[in-house]
N, C-alpha and C positions, 0 to 999 in steps of 0.2 A: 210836923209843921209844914204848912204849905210852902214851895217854894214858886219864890216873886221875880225870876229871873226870868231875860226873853231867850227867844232860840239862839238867839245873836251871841246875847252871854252864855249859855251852854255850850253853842259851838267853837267857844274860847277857851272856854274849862276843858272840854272833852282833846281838845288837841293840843292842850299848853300838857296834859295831864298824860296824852301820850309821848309828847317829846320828851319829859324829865324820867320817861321809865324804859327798861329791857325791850319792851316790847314795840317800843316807837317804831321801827322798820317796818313791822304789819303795815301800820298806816299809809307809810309813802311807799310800800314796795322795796325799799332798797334804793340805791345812787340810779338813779339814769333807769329806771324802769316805766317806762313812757306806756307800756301794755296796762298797765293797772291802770290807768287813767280811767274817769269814772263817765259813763255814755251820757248822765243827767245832768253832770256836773254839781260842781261843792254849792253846797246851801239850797238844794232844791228840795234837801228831803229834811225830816227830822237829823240833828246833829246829831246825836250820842247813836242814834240806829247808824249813820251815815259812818261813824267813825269805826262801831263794830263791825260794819258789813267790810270797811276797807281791811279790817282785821281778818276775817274769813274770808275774803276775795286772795289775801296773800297768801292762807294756808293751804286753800285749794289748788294755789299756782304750784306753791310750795310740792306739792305730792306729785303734783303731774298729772296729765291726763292717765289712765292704768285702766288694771282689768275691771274693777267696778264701771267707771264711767265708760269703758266698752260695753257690757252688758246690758248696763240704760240704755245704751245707743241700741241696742237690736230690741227691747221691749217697748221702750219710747218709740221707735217707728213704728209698731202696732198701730196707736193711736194716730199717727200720722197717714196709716193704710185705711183704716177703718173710717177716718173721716173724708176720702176719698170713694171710700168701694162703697159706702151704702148710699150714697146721692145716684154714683153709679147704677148701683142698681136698682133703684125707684126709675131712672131714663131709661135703661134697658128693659125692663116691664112695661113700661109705660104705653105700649101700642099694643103687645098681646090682651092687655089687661081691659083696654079701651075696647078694644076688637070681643072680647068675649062678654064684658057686662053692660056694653053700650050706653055708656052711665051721660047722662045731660052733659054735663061740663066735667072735662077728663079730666082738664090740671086742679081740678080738688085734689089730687091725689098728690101733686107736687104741693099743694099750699099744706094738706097736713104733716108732710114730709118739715115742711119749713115751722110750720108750729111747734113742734115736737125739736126738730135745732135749736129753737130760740128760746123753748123752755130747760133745755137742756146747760146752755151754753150760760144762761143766767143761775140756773140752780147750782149746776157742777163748779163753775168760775167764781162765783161769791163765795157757796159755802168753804171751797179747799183755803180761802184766806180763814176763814173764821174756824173751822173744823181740821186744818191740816191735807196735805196733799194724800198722803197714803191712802185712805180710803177711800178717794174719788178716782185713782190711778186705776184701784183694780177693778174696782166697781163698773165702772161704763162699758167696759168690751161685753162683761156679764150679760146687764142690762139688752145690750144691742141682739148679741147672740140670742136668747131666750125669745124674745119676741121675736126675732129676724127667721127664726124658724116654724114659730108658732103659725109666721102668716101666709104660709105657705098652705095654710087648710080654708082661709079665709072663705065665704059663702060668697059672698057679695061684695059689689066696689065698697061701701061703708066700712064693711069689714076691716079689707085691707086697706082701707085709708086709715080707720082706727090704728092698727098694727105701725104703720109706717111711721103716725105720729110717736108709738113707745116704741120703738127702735130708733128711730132719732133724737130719742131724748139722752139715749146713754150717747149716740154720737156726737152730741152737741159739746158734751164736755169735757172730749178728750183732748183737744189742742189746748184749751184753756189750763187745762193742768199740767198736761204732759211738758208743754212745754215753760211751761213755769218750774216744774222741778225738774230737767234736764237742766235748763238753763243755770240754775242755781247749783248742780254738782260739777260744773263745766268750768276749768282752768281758764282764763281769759286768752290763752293762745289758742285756745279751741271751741270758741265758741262760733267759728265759722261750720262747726258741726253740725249746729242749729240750721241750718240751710241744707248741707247735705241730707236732710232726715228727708227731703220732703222728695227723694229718690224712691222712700216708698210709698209715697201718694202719689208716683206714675207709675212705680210695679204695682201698686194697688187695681186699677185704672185699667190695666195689661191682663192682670190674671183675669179681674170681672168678664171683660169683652171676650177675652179667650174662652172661660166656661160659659159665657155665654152661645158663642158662636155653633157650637153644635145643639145645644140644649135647646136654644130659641131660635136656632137658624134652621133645626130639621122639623122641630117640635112646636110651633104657631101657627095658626091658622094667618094663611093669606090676604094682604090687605082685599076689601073689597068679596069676600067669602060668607059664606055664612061660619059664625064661628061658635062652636059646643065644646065645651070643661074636657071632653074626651078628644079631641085634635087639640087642647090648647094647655096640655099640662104641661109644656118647656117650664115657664116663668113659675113654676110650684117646686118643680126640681129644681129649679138655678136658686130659687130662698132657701132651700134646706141645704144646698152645696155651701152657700156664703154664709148662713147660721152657723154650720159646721165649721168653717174656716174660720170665724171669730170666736167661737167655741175654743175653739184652739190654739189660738193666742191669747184667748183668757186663764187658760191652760196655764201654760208656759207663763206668763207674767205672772197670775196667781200663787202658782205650785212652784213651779222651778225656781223662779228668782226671788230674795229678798230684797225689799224696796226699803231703803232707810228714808227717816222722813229729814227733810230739808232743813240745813243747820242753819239758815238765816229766817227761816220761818220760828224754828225756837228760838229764837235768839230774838227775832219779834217779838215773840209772845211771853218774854221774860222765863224764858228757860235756858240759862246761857252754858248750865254743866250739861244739859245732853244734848246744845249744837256743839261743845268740844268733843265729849265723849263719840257722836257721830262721826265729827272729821278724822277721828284718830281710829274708828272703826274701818272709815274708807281707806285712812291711811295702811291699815293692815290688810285689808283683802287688795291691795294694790303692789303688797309687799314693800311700803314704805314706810318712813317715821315723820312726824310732825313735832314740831317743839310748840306749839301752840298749847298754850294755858289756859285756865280762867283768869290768873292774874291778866290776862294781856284782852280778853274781855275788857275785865272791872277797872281797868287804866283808863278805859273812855269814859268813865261816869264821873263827873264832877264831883267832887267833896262832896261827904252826906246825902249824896246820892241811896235812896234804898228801891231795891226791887220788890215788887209786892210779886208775890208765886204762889199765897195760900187760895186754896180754893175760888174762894167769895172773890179774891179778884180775878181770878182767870175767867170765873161769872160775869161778873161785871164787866169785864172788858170783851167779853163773847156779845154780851147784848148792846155794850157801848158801840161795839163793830157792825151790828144789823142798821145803825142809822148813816146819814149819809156821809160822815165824815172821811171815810177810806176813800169816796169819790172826790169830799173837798177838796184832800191833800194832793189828786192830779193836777186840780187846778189852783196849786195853791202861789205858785208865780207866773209871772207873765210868760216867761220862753215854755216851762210846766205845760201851762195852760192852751198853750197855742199848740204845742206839739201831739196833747193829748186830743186836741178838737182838731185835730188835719189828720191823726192819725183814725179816726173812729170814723170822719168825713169819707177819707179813702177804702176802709171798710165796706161803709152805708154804700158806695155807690158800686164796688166791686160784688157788692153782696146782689145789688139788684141786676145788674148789669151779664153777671156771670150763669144763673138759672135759667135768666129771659131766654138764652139762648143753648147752654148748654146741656139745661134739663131734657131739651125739648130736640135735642140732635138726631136721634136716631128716627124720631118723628119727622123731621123736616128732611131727613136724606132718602128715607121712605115714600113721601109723597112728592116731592121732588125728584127723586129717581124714578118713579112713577112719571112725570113729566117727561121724564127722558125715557121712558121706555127700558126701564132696568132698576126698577124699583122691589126687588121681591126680596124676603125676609133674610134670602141667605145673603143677597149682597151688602145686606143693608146696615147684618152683626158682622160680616165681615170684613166692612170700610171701618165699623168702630173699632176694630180690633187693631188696623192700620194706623189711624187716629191717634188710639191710644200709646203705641209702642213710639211712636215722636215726642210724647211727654219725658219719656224715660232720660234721652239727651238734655231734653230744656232744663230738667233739676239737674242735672249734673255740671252743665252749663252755668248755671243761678251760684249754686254750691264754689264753683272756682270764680267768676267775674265782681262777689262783694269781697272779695278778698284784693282784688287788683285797686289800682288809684280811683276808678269809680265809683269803687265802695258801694253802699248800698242803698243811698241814696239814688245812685244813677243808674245803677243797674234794674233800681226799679220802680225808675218814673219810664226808663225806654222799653223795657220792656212794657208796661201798662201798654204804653200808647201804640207801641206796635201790635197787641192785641186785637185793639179796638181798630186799628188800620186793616190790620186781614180781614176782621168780621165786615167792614164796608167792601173790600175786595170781592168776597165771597160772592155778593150779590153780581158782581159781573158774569157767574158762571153759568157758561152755555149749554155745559151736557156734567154728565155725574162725574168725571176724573177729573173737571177741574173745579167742582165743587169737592170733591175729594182733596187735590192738592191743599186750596184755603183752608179747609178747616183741619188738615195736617200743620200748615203753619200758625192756623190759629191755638193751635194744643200745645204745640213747642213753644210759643212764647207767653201763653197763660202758666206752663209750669214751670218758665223762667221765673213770672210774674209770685207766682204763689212762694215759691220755695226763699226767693227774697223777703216779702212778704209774712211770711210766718215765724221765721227766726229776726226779724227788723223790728218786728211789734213788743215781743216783749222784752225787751235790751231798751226799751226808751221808759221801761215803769221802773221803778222802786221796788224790791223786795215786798215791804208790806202791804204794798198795795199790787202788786204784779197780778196777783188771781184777778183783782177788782178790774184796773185796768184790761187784762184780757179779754174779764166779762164783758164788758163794756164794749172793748170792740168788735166783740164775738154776737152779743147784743144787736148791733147796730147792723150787722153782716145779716143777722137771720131776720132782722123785722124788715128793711130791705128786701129778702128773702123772699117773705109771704107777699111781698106785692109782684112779685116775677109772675105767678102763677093768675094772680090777679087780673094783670094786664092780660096775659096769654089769654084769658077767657074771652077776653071784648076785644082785642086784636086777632087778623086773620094772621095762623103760622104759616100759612101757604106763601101770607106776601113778607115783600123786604123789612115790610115795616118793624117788627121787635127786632131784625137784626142791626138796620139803623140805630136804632134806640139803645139798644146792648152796645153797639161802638162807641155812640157818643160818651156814654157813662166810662168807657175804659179811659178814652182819652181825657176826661175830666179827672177821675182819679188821678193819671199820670201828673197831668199839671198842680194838683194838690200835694204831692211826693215834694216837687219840688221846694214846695214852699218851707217842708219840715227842720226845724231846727237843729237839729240833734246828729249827727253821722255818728254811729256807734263803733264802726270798724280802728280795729285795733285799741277797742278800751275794756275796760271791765263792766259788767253790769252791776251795779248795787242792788 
C-alpha cells in the first residue's frame, strides 16, 4: 500500500521510533556530544536516511579512527597526487612539445587535457552514486597510467592531445570519489584529515618538477632552436616515468589493499545488513568492537515501513537515479540550495581562474625569463621545482588553520583572495627572482586554497547524493576548465593580461566562500 505520509511525518516516526528503542544514543551521539552535529543540518535531507546515517556516523566515532582508516589515508592520497601530477605534467611538456611539433595553437593541448577532466569527473562522480564507490576507486589510477604511458610514443601534437584527453578522463574522477569514500569511513573527530590529504597534491607537484628537472632541463631543445624528436626526447621519458609512478599506486591500491565499499552508500541503496556487516568488519581490522545492530538501523523506519532489496528494485532505482532527482534533492531547500550554487560558483571560477595561469607557468617564466635575459630550460624546470616545494607548507598550513576558530570558512575565503593578490603582484616583477618570489607565494597560498577546498566540498553534500554533488562541482571546475585554454589562444601570454584575469577570478571566488551557509568544522557529515 502506498504510503500518504510527508517527510515532515516521517521525520517524526523515524525519531519518536528511535527515542523509545536501545538504540536511541546513535542518533544523538550520547549527552553533550556537540561533534556529531550534522554540517547540513536536520530536515535538509531525506529523514529515515538522515536518522540512519546519524546511526553510522556514531558507530564510526564509536571505533575510532584505527589502522583501516590509516590505510585509506595513504591510498586515498594517490588520488589526491594523481590529480595534481598529471595537469602538472601536461605544463611541464607543454613548451618542449610546442617547440618540437610547432602545432598553430599550442593550448589545444591544455583544452584536450580539460575535456578529458570534465568527462571524467561527470562519468566517475555520477556513476560511483549509482554504481558504488569501489570500482571507480581503483579504476582511475589504472585508466590514467595506461594511457599516461602509451603517450609517450605519440607521432604528432594530435596525437598527444588525443592521449592527454584519456589520461584525464581517469584523472578527472579521482577526487570525486576518493573523497566521497574517505570521508564516509572518517570518525567526525577526524575529518579534518580530509585537508590534510591534499599534502600529497604538493608532494605530487614536488616529485613532477623534480623528475622533470633533469629530464626536460638537459633533454629539450632550446627556446628559439631549431627543434628534432632526437634533441627533444626529455618529455617522452618524463610520460613513461609518471605512467610508471601511477602504475604503481594502482598497484598498491589495487593489489595490496582491500577497499570495503561505503556503509552509508548501502545503506542508501537499501542494503542496510552489509552497511552493519562492513562497520563491524572495520571494526575488526581496527582491532575494535561495535555494538551496532540492524535492529538500531530498522528503529529509524516508521511502522510498516518495508525495504524493497529484490533485484527489480535495485533496477529500478539505478535507472530512477540516472534522472535528475539526486540533483533536485541539493536543491531541495533554500540554505540546500544556496550552499550548493555558491559552492559549484566557487568551483566554476577557481576552475577557470586556476589553468589560465597555472597551466601555462613554466611557459610564461620561459619567455619572461627570456625578457630578462635568463630564460633557458634549465632554469626555467628549476624555478618550478622551487615553486613547487612552497606548496608542500601551504597544505600543511590549510590542514592545521580549519581546525582553528576560522574554520573553514575563513581559512578559505583568505586564502582564495590572497591568491589572486599575489597573481596581480606578479605583474610588478622586474627581473626573474622576483617573478620567482610571486609565484612562490602564489603556490603556497593556492595550496592553502585547495587543500581547504577539497575536504570543505564534500562535508556540505548528503551521503546519497555526495558523488552527485562532487560531480557537479568537479563539473563546473572542468567546463571552466576548457575555457582557460580557450582564452590563452586569443589572449597574448607574453602580456599581464590572463594574469589580471586569473586574479580577478580568485578574488571573486573568495568573496563567494563568504557568502556559504554551512561551516562544517567540528560536525559530522551525513
Amino acid at each position: 500500500m502506498a504510503d500518504d505520509r510527508t517527510d515532515d511525518d516521517l521525520g517524526k516516526t523515524a525519531e519518536a521510533a528511535l527515542d523509545s528503542t536501545p538504540g536511541a544514543s546513535y542518533l544523538h551521539g550520547g549527552t553533550g556530544d556537540v561533534g556529531l552535529d550534522d554540517t547540513v543540518g536536520a530536515g535538509q535531507v531525506d529523514p529515515i536516511y538522515e536518522a540512519k546515517a546519524r546511526v553510522l556516523n556514531h558507530a564510526i566515532q564509536e571505533i575510532g579512527m584505527g589502522w583501516y582508516q590509516w590505510q585509506l589515508f595513504v591510498v586515498v592520497g594517490f588520488g589526491w597526487a594523481s590529480d595534481n601530477l598529471w595537469p602538472i605534467v601536461t605544463s611541464l611538456i607543454f613548451t618542449p612539445i610546442a617547440n618540437e611539433f610547432n602545432p598553430s595553437r599550442p593550448p589545444l593541448l591544455s583544452l584536450s587535457q580539460n575535456i578529458g577532466l570534465l568527462a571524467g569527473a561527470m562519468v566517475w562522480g555520477f556513476g560511483c552514486d549509482l554504481f558504488g564507490r569501489r570500482w571507480a576507486f581503483n579504476l582511475t589510477l589504472g585508466v590514467t597510467a595506461v594511457f599516461g604511458m602509451i603517450a609517450a610514443g605519440a607521432p604528432n601534437f594530435a596525437g598527444i592531445g588525443v592521449f592527454a584527453a584519456l589520461w584525464s578522463f581517469g584523472v578527472g574522477g579521482n577526487l570525486p570519489v576518493d573523497s566521497a569514500i574517505f570521508l564516509e569511513f572518517l570518525p567526525a573527530s577526524h575529518q579534518y584529515l580530509l585537508t590534510i590529504l591534499s599534502i600529497d597534491w604538493a608532494i605530487a607537484q614536488v616529485v613532477a618538477t623534480l623528475i622533470a628537472w633533469p629530464l626536460l632541463g638537459y633533454m629539450t631543445c632550446q627556446q628559439d632552436t631549431v627543434c628534432t624528436k632526437e634533441s627533444n626526447m626529455g618529455w617522452r621519458y618524463f610520460m613513461i616515468a609518471m605512467g610508471g609512478l601511477t602504475l604503481v599506486m594502482f598497484f598498491v591500491r589495487f593489489v595490496l589493499f582491500t577497499i570495503y565499499e561505503s556503509p552509508k552508500y548501502l545503506m542508501g541503496r537499501g542494503r542496510d545488513e552489509e552497511a552493519v556487516r562492513i562497520v563491524h568488519e572495520v571494526a575488526r581490522r581496527n582491532g575494535k568492537t561495535t555494538s551496532l545492530t540492524i535492529e538500531d538501523l530498522k528503529a529509524a523506519e516508521p511502522a510498516g515501513y518495508v525495504q524493497q532489496t529484490d533485484a527489480s528494485a535495485t533496477l529500478k532505482r539505478n535507472l530512477e537515479a540516472v534522472h535528475l532527482d539526486r540533483v533536485r534533492k541539493l536543491f531541495a531547500t533554500r540554505r540546500l540550495a544556496l550552499s550548493t550554487g555558491l559552492i559549484m560558483g566557487v568551483w566554476a571560477f577557481i576552475g577557470l581562474g586556476y589553468p589560465l595561469y597555472n597551466a601555462f607557468l613554466p611557459y610564461i617564466q620561459a619567455t619572461r625569463g627570456a625578457d630578462f635575459g635568463d630564460g633557458s630550460t634549465y632554469l626555467t624546470y628549476r624555478n618550478s621545482l622551487i615553486i613547487a616545494v612552497l606548496g608542500v607548507p601551504g597544505a600543511l598550513l590549510g590542514g592545521w588553520s580549519v581546525e582553528t576558530r576560522i574554520g573553514r570558512k575563513g581559512t578559505l575565503a583568505l586564502s582564495t583572495v590572497s591568491t589572486g593578490a599575489f597573481l596581480y603582484a606578479s605583474t610588478t616583477a622586474l627581473n626573474s627572482q622576483s617573478l620567482l618570489g610571486w609565484n612562490c607565494a602564489f603556490n603556497f597560498t593556492s595550496n592553502v586554497m585547495y587543500a581547504v577546498l577539497y575536504s570543505y566540498t564534500p562535508e556540505l553534500f548528503p551521503t546519497p547524493q555526495r558523488g552527485t554533488g562532487n560531480a557537479l562541482t568537479a563539473t563546473c571546475n572542468r567546463v571552466f576548465g576548457i575555457m582557460a585554454p580557450i582564452i590563452a589562444m586569443f589572449a597574448d601570454l607574453k602580456t599581464s593580461a590572463p594574469v589580471y584575469t586569473s586574479g580577478a577570478l580568485f578574488i571573486a571566488a573568495g568573496l563567494l566562500v563568504l557568502l556559504l551557509p554551512f561551516e562544517s568544522r567540528g560536525k559530522a557529515a551525513l
